[in-house]
ZADRENKE-195736 format. One record per residue (C-alpha): residue in one letter; x, y, z. Coordinates in steps of 0.001 Angstrom, whole numbers, plus 500000, padded with zeros to 6 digits. Each point is the difference from the previous one (the first is absolute). Example, Ala and Ser with C-alpha at 12.3 -4.5 7.8 and 13.67 -1.06 7.14 Angstrom:
BEGIN
A512300495500507800/S501370503440499340/
This chain:
BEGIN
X729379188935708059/X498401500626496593/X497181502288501669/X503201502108501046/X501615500593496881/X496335500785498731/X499407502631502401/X503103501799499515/X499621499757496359/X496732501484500520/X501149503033502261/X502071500425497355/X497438500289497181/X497993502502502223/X502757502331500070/X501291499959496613/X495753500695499086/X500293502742502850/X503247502067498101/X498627499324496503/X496845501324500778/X501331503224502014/X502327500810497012/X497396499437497322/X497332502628502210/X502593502592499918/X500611499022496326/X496435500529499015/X499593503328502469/X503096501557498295/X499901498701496434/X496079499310498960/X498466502394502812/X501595503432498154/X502036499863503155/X497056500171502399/X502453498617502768/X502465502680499661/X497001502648500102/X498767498746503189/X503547500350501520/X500850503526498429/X496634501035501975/X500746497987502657/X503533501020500742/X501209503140499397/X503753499445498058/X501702503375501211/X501666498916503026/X500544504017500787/X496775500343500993/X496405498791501183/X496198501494499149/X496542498447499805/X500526498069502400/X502124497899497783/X502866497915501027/X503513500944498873/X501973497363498988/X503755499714498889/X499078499088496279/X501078502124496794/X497736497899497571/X497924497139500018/X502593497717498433/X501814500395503743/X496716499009501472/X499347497256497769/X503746498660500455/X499511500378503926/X496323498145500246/X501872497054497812/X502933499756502374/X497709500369502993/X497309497180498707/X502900497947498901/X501875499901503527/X496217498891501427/X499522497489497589/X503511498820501052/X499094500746503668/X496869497857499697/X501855497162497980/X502597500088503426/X497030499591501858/X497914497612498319/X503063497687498679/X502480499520502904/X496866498381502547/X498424498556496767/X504024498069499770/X500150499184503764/X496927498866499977/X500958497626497666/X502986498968501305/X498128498706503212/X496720498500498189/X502859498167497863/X501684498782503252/X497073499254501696/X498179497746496798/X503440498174499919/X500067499193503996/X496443499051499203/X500781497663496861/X503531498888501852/X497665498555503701/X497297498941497819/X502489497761497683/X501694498843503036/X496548498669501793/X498610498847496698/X502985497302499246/X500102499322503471/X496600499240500858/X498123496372498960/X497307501654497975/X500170500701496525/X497024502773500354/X501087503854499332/X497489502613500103/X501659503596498793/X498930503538499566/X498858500513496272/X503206501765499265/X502084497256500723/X497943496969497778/X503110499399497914/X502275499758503379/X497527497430501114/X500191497803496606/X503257499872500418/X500309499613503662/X497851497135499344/X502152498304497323/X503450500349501704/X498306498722502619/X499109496960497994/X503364499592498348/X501604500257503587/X498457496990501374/X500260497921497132/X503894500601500233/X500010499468503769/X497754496794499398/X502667498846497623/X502724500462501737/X498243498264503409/X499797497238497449/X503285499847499036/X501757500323502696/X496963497069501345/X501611497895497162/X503497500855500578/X499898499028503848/X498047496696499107/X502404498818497402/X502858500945502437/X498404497411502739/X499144497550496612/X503815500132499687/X501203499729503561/X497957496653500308/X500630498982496206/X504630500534501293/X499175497763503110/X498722497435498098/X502931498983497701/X502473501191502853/X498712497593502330/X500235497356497018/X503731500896499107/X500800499922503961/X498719496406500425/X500961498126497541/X503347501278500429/X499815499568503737/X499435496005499055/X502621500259498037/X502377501596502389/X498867497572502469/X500461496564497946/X503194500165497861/X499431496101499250/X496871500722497728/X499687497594497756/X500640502003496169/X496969499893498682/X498049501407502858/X502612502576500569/X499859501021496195/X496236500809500639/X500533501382503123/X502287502609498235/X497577500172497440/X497033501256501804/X502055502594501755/X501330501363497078/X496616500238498385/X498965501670503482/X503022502141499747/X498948501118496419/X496597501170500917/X501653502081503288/X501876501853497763/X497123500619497500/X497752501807502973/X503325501826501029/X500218501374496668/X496399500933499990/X500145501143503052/X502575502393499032/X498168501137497354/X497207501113502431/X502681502411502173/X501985501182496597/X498086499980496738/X498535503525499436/X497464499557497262/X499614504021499687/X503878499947499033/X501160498012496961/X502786500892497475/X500273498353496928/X502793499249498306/X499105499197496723/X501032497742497285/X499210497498497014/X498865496884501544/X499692496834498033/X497075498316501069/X500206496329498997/X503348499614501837/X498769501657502840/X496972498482500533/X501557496273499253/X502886500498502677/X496997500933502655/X498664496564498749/X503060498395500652/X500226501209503419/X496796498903500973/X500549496500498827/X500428498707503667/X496768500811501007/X497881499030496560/X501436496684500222/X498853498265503277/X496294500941499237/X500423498933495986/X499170504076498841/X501638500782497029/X500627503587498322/X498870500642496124/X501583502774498520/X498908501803496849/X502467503029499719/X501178501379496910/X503521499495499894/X500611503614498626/X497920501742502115/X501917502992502013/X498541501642502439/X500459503660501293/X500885500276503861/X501476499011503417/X501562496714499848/X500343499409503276/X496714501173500773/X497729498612497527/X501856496677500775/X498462500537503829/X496679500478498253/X499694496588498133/X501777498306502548/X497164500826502557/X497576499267497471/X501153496740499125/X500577498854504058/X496442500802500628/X499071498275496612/X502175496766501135/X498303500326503495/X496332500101499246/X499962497693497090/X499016496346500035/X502253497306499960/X501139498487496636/X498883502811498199/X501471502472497558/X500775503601500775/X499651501560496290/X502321503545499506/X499319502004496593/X501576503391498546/X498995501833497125/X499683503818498670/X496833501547499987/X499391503490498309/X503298501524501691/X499819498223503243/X501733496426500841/X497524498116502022/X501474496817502109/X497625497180501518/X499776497839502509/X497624497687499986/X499244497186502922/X497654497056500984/X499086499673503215/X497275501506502403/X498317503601498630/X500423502547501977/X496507501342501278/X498944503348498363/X500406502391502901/X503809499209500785/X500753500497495871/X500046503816501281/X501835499616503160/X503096497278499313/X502135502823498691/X499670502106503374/X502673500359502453/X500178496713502171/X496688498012498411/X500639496534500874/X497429497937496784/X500592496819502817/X497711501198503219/X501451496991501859/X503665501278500065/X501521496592498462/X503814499913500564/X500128498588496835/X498294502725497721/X499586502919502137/X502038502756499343/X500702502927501198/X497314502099498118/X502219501798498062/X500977498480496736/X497143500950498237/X499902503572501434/X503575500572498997/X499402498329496713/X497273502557499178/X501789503091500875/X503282499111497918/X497410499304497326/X498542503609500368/X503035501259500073/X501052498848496929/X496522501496498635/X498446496693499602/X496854497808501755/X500042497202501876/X496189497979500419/X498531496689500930/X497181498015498503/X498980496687501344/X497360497237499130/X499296496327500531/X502197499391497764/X502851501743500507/X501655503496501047/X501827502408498397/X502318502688500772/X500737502778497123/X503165502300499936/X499532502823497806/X502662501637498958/X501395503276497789/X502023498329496869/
């Protein structure tokens, strides 16, 4: 399409060369020449129109000014005639070598990204379509492969969680069918009975909830209502909250919060973040050990730990546990396994508050960081 423009640009050029050099002949002929040109004519034509001799040719011309004026108009309506000519096939011409190199680039885009091979041979002309044929290309099946992935993921955790609800269901049912069926339990046994299908109960309604957030939490779409958070009392009510399940296993919580510390954000929100981090921190920590949670300000930024002892988390999953349903326990345990989402969701109300979210872990421990604008 660029070799068009050129060749009408050229054209162009020719003619504009063609006039300037017919108008600067008859300027030299008439000007530096003594007026050679209008010699020649004078012998040439004879200006009386009333009559003819020597074989001359009588013409309807007074002067040579009239002939000079008539030879311009007559040279320009050729050079006009000629432009006609040359320009209106040069611009259809065009017109279909345009259509025809984008039918060309259109089929040969469609059979590039549908064929398997990632080879693409192209005339010269078209080396920077092929570069970048070749890259959306590229970019195209990484975003397909992704979203295979995903939706992989997604369809997994959904039959994770189908089999994860019949579990405690079927719990909740039975005991409460031997209940229903012997009203003369002794007390105690009943108590326990009651017990373990509340427990059950509990842990239904946490994979409903999680399951809800699969069908209803749209990570791509979060509005922030912002506010001054204190984050001491925050972060010791969460505490509180969790006491029922620190205490069986002897796991205790250490805070080290400034109590004047105010932090910039979402409430709500930011609560869901800690909250998920501190349920997979009570989760995956040993038992009788301490689960140590530190604030501070750091050049601008408020920067919240969370820092656990219990079984580090291998390398290659440090980059994956805050994707879409990632699942750190492989074996599915109804206990721990979640939905794969808390940590996704924790991340992306991070980012949208313009902070970070990471994960180191050791031997020794492992350590989640929330980084966060003051």
């Amino acid at each position: 399409m660029k070799d068009n423009g050129r060749s009408v640009l050229k054209a162009g050029i020719i003619l504009i060369i063609i006039v300037l050099f017919y108008f600067g002949i008859v300027w030299l002929m008439d000007q530096r020449f003594n007026g050679a040109l209008a010699d020649w004519f004078n012998y040439r034509f004879f200006i009386d129109p009333q009559k003819a001799s020597d074989g001359k040719i009588g013409v309807l011309f007074q002067s040579w000014y009239e002939i000079k004026q008539f030879l311009m108009i007559v040279f320009t309506a050729f050079v006009i005639f000629t432009a006609l000519c040359i320009s209106i096939p040069t611009y259809f011409y065009a017109r279909y070598k345009s259509k025809k190199d984008i039918r060309f680039i259109t089929n040969l885009i469609s059979s590039f990204m549908k064929s398997d091979s990632d080879d693409l041979s192209l005339p010269k002309e078209y080396s920077g379509i092929e570069t970048q044929l070749i890259k959306i290309k590229a970019l195209s099946q990484k975003n397909e492969q992704l979203v295979q992935t995903e939706m992989q993921r997604k369809n997994d955790l959904i039959t994770y969680l189908a089999h994860d609800l019949k579990t405690p269901l079927a719990s909740v049912i039975g005991y409460l069918s031997l209940l229903d069926e012997a009203p003369d339990m002794p007390p105690e046994q009943k108590a326990k009975y009651v017990g373990i299908a509340l427990k059950k109960a509990y842990r239904l309604e946490e994979l409903i909830n999680e399951f809800f957030d699969i069908t209803r939490f749209n990570l791509q779409s979060i509005v922030l209502n912002n506010g001054k958070i204190k984050l001491a009392f925050m972060l010791q009510q969460m505490t509180d909250e969790f006491y029922p399940m620190l205490t069986p296993q002897g796991k205790q919580v250490s805070m080290h919060v400034p109590d004047d510390l105010i932090l910039a954000g979402d409430a709500d929100k930011l609560a869901r973040v800690f909250n998920n981090i501190l349920k997979n921190a009570i989760a995956y920590c040993y038992e009788n050990s301490v689960i140590d949670i530190t604030a501070c300000q750091e050049e601008g930024s408020t920067v919240i730990t969370f820092t656990n002892h219990g079984d580090p988390i291998p390398v290659q999953k440090l980059n994956t546990i805050f994707e879409k349903f990632y699942r750190m326990d492989s074996a599915r345990s109804t206990n721990t396994g979640g939905a794969g989402l808390g940590l996704a969701i924790a991340k992306e109300i991070v980012t949208a508050h313009g902070g970070t979210i990471t994960a180191e872990s050791s031997a020794e421990h492992t350590v989640f960081t929330v980084k966060l604008p003051s």
